[in-house]
Structure formats: structure tokens, C-alpha cells
C-alpha positions in Angstrom: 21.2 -69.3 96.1 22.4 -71.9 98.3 24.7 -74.7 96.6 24.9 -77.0 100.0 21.7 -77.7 98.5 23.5 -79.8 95.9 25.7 -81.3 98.5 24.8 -84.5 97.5 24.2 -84.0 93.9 27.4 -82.8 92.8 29.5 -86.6 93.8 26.9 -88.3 92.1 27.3 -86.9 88.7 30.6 -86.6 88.8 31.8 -90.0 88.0 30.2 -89.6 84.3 30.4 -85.6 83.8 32.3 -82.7 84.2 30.5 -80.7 87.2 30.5 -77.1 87.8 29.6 -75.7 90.6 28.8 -72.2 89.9 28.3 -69.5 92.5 25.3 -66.8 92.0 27.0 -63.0 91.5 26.5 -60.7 94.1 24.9 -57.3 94.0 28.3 -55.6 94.4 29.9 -57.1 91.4 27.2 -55.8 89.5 27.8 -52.7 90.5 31.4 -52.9 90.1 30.9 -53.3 86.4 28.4 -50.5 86.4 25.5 -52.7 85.3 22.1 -53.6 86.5 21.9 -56.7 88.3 19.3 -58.6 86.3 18.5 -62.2 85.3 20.5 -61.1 82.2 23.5 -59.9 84.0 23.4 -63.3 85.5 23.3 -65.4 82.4 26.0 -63.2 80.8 28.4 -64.0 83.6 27.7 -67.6 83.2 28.5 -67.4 79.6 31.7 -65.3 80.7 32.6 -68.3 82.8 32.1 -71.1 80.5 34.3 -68.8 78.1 37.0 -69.0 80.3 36.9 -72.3 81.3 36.8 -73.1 77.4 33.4 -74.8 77.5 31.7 -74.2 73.9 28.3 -75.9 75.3 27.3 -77.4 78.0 24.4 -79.1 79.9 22.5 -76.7 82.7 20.6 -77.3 86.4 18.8 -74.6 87.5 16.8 -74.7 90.9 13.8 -71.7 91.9 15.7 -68.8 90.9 18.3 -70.9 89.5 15.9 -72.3 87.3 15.0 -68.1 86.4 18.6 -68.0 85.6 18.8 -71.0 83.2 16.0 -70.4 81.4 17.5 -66.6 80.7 20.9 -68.3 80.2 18.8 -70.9 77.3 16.9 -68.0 75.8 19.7 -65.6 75.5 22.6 -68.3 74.4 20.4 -71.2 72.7 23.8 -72.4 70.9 26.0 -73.1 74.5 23.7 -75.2 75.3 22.9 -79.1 74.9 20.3 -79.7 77.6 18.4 -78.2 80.5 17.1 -79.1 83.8 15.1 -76.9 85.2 13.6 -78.0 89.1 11.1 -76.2 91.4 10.9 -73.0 89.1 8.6 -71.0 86.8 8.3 -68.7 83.9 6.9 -67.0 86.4 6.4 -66.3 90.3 3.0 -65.6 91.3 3.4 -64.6 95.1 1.0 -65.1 97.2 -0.3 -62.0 99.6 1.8 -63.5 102.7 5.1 -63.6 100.2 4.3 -59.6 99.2 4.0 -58.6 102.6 7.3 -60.4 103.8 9.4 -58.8 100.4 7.8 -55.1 101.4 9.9 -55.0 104.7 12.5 -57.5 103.5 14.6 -54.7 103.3 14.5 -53.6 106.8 14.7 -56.8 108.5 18.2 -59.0 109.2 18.8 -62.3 106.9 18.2 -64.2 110.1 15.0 -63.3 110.8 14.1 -63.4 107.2 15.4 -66.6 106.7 12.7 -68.0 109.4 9.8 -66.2 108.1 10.3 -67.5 104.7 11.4 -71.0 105.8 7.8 -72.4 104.9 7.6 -70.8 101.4 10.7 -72.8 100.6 10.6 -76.1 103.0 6.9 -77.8 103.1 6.2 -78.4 107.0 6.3 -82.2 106.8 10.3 -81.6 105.4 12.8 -83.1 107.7 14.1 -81.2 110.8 17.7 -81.0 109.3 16.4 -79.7 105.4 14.6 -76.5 107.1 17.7 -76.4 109.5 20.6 -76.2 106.4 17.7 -73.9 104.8 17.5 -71.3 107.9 21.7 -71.8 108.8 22.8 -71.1 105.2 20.0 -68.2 104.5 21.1 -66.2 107.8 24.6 -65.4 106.9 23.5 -64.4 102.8 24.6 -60.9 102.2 21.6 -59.0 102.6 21.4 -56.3 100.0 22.3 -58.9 97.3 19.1 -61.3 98.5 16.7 -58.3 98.4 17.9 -57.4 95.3 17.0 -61.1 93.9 13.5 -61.0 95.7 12.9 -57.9 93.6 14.0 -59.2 90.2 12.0 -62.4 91.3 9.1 -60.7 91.8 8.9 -59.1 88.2 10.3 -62.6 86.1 7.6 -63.1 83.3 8.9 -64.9 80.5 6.0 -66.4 79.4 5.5 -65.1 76.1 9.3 -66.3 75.4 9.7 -69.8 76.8 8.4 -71.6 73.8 11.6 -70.7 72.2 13.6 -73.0 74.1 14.3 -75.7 71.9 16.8 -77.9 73.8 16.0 -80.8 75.4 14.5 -79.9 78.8 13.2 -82.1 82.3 11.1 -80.2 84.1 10.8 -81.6 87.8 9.1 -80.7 90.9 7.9 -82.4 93.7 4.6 -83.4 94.7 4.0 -81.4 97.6 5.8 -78.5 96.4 3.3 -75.5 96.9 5.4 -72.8 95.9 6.2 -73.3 92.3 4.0 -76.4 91.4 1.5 -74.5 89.1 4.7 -73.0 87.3 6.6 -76.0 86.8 3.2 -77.5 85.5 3.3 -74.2 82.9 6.6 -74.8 81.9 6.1 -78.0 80.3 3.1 -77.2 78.6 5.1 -74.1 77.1 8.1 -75.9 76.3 7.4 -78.0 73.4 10.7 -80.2 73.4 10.2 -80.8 77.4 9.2 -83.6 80.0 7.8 -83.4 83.8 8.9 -85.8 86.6 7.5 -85.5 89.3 8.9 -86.6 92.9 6.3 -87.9 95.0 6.4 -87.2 98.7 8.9 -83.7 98.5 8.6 -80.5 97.9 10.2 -77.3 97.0 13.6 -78.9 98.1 12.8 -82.4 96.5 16.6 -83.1 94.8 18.0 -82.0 98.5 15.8 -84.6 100.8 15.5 -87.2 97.8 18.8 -87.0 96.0 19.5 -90.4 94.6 16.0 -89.6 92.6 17.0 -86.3 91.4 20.4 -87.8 90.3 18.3 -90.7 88.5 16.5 -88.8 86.5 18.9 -85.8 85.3 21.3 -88.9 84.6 18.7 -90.8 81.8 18.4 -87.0 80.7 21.7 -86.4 79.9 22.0 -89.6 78.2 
């Protein structure tokens, strides 16, 4: 949920492409619409956005849980769009006992301190000192009821027995360290009939952050 992520994504592609940069709902505006906040909810306010902006169909980047979110968004609304990118994600999470302890008292802990005992679920140890510093600095300050709420929904994503239906063109990528969502990405393209896998040697989790230019390269021959 953190779009400095893409800092360096978003100037690159936008020479050639229309680029949206679109902001993850919080708990509270589910809330205000009396709704649960699900990866449904989600994908339904993306398509409300692209309705407003006028956007019939358009191509999609999804990253972790963003990658959760697009792969909702393909399944439920398979005519808006042309092609997906789906990095470091899953059909779905399979958390390891250290990841179930730290989401049982997520809820009773600050974002701060949260942000530092997950740092090494989303940054591999060899990541550069400034990657797991943005990582921790943006986590801190995430409104907290709206992050636990997304652990919890995380936590119960299975779309396994539905992926196959996703029929656009899709690049699957991950990065070669990446012990988080590896196996899943791995899944996804076995699932996915219409899909490819590139993987990034040398990065992890955070792979398009640390390597950009690659990332860019690849989503670019894509979207050709």
C-alpha cells in the first residue's frame, strides 16, 4: 500500500502511456458507504474511478496485495481490462508461523513498531539500506485500523480455484530472492493459461523498487 514504491516507475512509463496512480481505500470509506472492506470493495472502487475518469479499459499493475487487488479487479471486470501485470503476489498467501504470530497482536501494537517487525517479510536482508528505510518510514505513519484490516483480508485471499479465468494477457514477475511470495508467483503462471514469468535476478519482494529500469523494461514489451 505504499505508491513511493513506484517512485520511479511512474516517469518512466509515462512518456508512452497514460499513468494512474491510484491510492488504496481506507477502512473508513468503507465504512462510510456501509460496506465490507473486501478485495471486492476494492476492485469496485477502481472500476468507480476508471468510470469517472472515462476510461472504458485499461491496462493494470498490481504489487503483493496490489497484485490481490488486480487479480479481483480482472476476475470481477474481465471486459475493462486489456492487460495485467501482476509482481510479488499470489492467488494466495500462505504465512508462515512467524507472520501468524506478528498479525495476532498486530492489532495491539503501533504501525511503527509493526513496520520493523515485518520489515524482513517484505525487504530480503541483503536489500539496500535506503529500500528497508522508505519501507519502515512510509509503513509507520499508515493508518493503523485500515492496515490491520488488510492483513486480515490477506490472510483469507484464495482464489485458486478462479484464476484460470483470467484470460487477458498477463506478466507475472518476481524476483529471485523474493521469499515471501515466490512459490505463489510460481502458481500463478501455471494457473493462468494466457500468462508469462520474468523473473528478476538478484531482488526480491521489492524487485521493481531497487531495480526499476528492469521492471519498466519488461511491463513496456508487455504492453506493446
Amino acid at each position: 500500500g505504499i505508491t513511493e514504491f513506484f517512485a520511479d516507475i511512474y516517469p518512466a512509463l509515462s512518456p508512452q502511456y497514460r499513468v494512474i496512480k491510484y491510492y488504496l481505500p481506507l477502512l473508513e470509506e468503507a465504512k462510510e458507504k456501509g460496506v465490507e472492506y473486501t478485495f471486492d470493495f476494492i476492485a469496485a472502487d477502481i472500476k468507480e474511478c476508471l468510470d469517472d475518469l472515462g476510461i472504458e479499459a485499461s491496462h493494470i499493475i498490481g504489487e503483493s496485495f496490489g497484485g490481490a487487488v488486480a487479480m479481483t479487479f480482472a476476475l470481477n471486470y474481465p471486459d475493462m481490462l486489456n492487460k495485467l501485470v501482476v509482481l510479488s503476489s499470489a492467488p494466495r498467501f500462505d504465512l508462515s508461523l512467524k507472520v501468524k504470530l506478528q498479525l495476532s497482536v498486530f492489532p495491539f501494537v503501533p504501525m511503527w513498531l509493526f513496520a520493523r517487525l515485518h520489515l524482513y517479510e517484505v525487504c530480503e536482508r541483503n536489500d539496500p539500506k535506503w529500500a528497508k528505510e522508505m519501507f519502515i518510514r512510509n509503513a509507520a505513519w499508515a493508518d493503523h485500523k485500515t492496515v490491520v484490516k488488510r492483513a486480515q483480508i490477506v490472510s483469507k485471499f484464495d482464489i485458486t480455484d478462479r484464476v484460470s479465468a483470467i484470460k487477458v494477457p498477463t506478466l507475472i514477475m518476481m524476483g529471485g530472492t523474493d521469499q515471501f511470495t515466490s512459490k505463489g508467483s510460481k502458481m500463478l503462471n501455471e494457473m493462468i493459461e494466457n500468462s508469462e514469468l520474468v523473473v528478476i535476478e538478484g531482488y526480491g519482494h521489492l524487485c521493481h523498487m531497487i531495480a526499476p529500469e528492469q521492471f519498466v523494461q519488461h511491463v513496456a514489451t508487455h504492453f506493446r
